[in-house]
C-alpha positions in Angstrom: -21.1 -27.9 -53.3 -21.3 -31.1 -51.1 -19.3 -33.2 -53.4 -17.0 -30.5 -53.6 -16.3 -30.6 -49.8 -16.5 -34.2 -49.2 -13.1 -34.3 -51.6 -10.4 -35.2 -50.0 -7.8 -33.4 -52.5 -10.1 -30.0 -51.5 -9.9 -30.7 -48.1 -6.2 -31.2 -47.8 -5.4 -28.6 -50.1 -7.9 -25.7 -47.6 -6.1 -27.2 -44.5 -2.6 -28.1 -45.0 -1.9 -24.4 -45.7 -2.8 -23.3 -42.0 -1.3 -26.4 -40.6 1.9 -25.7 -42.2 2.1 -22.0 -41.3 1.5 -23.1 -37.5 3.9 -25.8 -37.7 6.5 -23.5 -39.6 5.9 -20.1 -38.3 4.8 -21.1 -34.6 5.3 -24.8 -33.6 8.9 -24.8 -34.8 10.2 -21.3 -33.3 8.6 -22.6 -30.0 10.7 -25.7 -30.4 14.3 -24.1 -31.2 13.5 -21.3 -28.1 12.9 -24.7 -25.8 16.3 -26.3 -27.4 18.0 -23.2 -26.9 16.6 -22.8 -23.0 18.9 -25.6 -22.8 22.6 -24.3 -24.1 24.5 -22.0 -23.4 24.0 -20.2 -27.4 25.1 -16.6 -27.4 23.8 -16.4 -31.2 27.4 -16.8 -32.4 29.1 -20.2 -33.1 27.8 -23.8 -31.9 25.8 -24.0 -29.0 26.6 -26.2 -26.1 24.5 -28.2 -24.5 24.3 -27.1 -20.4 21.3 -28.9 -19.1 19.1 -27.0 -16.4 21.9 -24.3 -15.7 19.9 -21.6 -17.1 16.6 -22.8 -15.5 18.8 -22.4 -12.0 20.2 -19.4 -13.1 17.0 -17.9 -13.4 15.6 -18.8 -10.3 18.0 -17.1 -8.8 18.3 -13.6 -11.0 16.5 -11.0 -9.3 16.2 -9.0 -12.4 13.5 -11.6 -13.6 11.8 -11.6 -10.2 11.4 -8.2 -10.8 10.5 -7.9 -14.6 8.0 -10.6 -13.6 6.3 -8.6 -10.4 6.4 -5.6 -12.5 4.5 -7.6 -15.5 1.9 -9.1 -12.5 1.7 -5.0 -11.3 0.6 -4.0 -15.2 -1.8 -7.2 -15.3 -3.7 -6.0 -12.1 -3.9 -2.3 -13.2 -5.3 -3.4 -16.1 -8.0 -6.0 -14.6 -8.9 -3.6 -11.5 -8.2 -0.1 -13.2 -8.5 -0.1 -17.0 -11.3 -2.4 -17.9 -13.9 -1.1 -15.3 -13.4 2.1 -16.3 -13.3 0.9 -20.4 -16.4 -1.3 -20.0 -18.4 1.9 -17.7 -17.4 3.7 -20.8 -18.7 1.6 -23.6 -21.9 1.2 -21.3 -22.0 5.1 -21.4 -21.5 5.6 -25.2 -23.7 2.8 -26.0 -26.3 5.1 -24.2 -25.3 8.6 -26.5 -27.2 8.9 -29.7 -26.4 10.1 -33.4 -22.9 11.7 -33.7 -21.8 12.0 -30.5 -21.5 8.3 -30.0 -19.1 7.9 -33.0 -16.9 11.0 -32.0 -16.4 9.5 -28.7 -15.6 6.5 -29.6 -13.3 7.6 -31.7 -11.4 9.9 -29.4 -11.0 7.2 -26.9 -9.8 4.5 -29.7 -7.1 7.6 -30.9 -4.2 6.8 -28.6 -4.6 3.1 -30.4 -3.7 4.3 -33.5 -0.5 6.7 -32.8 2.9 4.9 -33.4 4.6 3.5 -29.9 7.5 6.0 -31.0 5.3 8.8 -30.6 3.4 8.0 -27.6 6.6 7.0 -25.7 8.0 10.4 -26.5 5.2 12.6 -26.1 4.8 11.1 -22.0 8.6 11.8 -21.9 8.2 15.7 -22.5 5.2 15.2 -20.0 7.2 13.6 -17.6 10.6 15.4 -18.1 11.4 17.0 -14.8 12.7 20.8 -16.4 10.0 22.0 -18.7 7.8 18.7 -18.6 3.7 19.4 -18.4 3.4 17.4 -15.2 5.5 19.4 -13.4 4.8 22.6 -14.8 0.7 22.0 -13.5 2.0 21.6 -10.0 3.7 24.4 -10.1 1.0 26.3 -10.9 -0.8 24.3 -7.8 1.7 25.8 -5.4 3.9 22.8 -5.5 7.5 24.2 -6.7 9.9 20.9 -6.5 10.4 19.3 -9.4 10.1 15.2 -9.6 12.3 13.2 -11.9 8.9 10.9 -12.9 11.0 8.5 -14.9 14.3 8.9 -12.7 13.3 7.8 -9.3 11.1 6.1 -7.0 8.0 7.3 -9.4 9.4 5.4 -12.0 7.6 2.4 -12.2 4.4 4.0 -11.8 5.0 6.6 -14.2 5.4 3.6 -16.9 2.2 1.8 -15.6 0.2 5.3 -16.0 1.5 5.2 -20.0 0.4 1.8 -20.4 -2.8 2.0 -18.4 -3.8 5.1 -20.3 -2.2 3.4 -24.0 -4.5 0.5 -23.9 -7.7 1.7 -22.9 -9.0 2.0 -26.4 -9.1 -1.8 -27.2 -10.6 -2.7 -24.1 -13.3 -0.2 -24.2 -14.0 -0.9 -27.9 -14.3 -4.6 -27.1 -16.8 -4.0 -24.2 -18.1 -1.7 -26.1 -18.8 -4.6 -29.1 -20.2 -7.3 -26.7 -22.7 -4.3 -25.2 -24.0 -3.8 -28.4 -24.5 -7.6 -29.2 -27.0 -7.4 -26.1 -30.5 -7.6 -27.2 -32.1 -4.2 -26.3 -35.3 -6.2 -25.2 -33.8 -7.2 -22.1 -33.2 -3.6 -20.9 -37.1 -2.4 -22.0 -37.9 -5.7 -19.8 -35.7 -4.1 -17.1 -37.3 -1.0 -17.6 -40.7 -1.9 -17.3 -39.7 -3.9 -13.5 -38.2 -0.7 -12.8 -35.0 -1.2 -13.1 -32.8 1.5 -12.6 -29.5 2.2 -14.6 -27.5 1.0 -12.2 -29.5 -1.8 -11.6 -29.6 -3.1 -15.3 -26.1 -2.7 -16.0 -25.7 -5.0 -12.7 -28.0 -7.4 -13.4 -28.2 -7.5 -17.3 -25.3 -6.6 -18.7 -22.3 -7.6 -16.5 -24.4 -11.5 -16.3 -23.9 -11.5 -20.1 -20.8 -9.9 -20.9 -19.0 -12.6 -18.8 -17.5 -14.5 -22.3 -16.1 -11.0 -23.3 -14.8 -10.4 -20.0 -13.0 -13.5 -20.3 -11.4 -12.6 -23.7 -10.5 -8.7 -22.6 -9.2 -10.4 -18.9 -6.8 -12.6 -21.2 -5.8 -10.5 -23.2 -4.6 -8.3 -20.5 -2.6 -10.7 -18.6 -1.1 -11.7 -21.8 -0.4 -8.1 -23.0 1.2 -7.2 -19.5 3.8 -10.1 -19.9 4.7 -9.4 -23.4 4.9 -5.3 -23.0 8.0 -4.1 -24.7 8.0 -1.4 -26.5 6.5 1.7 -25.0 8.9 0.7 -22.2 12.0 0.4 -24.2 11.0 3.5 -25.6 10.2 5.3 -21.7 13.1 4.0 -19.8 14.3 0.5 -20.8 13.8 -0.8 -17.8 15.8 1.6 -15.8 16.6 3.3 -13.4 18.0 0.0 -12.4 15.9 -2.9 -13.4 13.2 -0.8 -11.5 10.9 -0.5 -14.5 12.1 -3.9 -16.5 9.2 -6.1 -18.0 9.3 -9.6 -18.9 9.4 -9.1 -22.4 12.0 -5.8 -22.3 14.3 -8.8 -19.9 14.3 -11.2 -22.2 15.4 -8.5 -24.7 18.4 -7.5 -23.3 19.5 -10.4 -22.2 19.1 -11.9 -25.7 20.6 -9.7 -28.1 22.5 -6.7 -25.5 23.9 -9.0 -23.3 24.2 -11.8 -26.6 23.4 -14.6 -23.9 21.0 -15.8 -26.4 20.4 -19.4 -24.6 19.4 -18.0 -21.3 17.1 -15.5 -23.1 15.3 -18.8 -25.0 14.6 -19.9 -21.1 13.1 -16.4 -20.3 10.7 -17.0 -23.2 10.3 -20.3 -22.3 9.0 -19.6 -18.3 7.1 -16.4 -20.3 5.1 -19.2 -22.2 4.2 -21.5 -19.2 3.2 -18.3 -17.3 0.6 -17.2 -19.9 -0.5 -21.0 -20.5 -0.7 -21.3 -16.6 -2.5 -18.1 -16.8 -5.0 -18.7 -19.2 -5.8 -22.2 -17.9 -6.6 -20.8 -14.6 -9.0 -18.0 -15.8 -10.7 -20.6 -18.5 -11.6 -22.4 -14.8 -12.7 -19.2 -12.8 -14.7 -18.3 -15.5 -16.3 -21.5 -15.9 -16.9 -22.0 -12.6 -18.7 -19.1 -12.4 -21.0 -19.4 -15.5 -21.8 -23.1 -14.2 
């Protein structure tokens, strides 16, 4: 097996296939997007070279500012809202024994699994403002006006609700993982100091969970900036560009409004924000293990 690996023909021939698919299906798109950011392409015809025009075109288009704010609004819910309550979750179920654990988990994992198309339409019957199940249980509260959720000021935080709600399988069953990777040990040690639940979830678990926090905190930020498709589905960004996101921006700048260039510069600034964004949890995160 030794001489097998130390071959130079077997080592070229494991790597090269993974170096070429990141070259060809990754390196190279990124590329063309960053030569595009620079013309004026509008996916037809030649493109013309136009210099920083679209960079200062996109300082200045308030429809990014706000795609961009409403991307940084998703990443917060999801880091202050969504993964305490996911990773007080997975602490719960990884306290339930026999079947219950497994039925939870998997009801909580279910909204994961449903198509976009489906959970985008089934929020819209819960949101509509005539017959919709939101409005309908306030009624029966006493409250008889009837809110246009998706149509109005509610809007936007109507679509972060969806999304909130939509993801909170992965992050719970990734908390959920790194719990059960703890070695029980350390809680019967807690137990016997007289630690109490609270107390050992503070002290034990949160101190080692800090890698998988990092991941699940990436991941979020990431996920926020690149959300499309349950809001394409909701509202496309309207009313307005009210409830745009990066990702739904770049979309309809790209292949509605065929300005194909300046959406290759909206995918370019969406790049450096999650590099800049990952660079400066990797730092947080290692100044607090250190």
């Amino acid at each position: 097996m030794s001489k097998i690996y130390s071959n130079r023909k077997v080592i070229i021939s494991l790597v090269l296939p993974g170096i070429l698919t990141f070259l060809l299906a990754i390196l190279a798109p990124i590329c063309l997007s960053a030569y595009y950011s620079f013309t004026d392409f509008s996916g037809m015809g030649a493109a013309t070279f136009t210099g920083l025009a679209n960079y200062k075109e996109l300082f200045q288009d308030q429809g990014f500012w706000i795609s961009l704010r409403n991307s940084l609004l998703l990443a917060v819910g999801f880091i202050c809202i969504q993964h305490p309550l996911a990773m007080i979750t997975a602490a719960i179920l990884d306290k339930l024994q026999n079947k219950a654990e497994g039925i939870f988990r998997c009801v909580y994992f279910i909204p994961n699994v449903i198509s976009v198309a489906v959970i985008a339409y089934l929020w819209k019957f819960i949101y509509n403002p005539n017959f919709g199940l939101l409005n309908n249980i306030l009624k029966a509260f006493g409250y008889t006006k009837e809110i246009n959720w998706l149509g109005s000021g509610m809007a936007i935080w109507s679509v972060l609700i969806v999304l909130i709600w939509h993801g909170f399988g992965w992050g719970m069953l990734i908390y959920y993982t790194g719990i059960k990777n703890i070695d029980p040990v350390l809680y019967e040690a807690a137990a016997i100091d007289g630690a109490t639940g609270a107390q050992s979830f503070l002290r034990v678990t949160l101190p080692l969970m800090k890698p998988v926090i990092q991941v699940n905190v990436t991941m979020a930020i990431i996920s926020a900036l690149k959300q499309m498709e349950t809001v394409y589905l909701l509202t496309n960004g309207g009313p307005g560009n009210q409830t745009q996101f990066l990702a739904n921006y770049l979309y309809k700048q790209a292949f509605n409004s065929f300005k194909y260039g300046y959406g290759n510069t909206i995918s370019v600034a969406f790049i450096l924000i999650c590099l800049m964004a990952t660079v400066l949890l990797n730092r947080v995160f290692k100044e607090k293990n250190d």
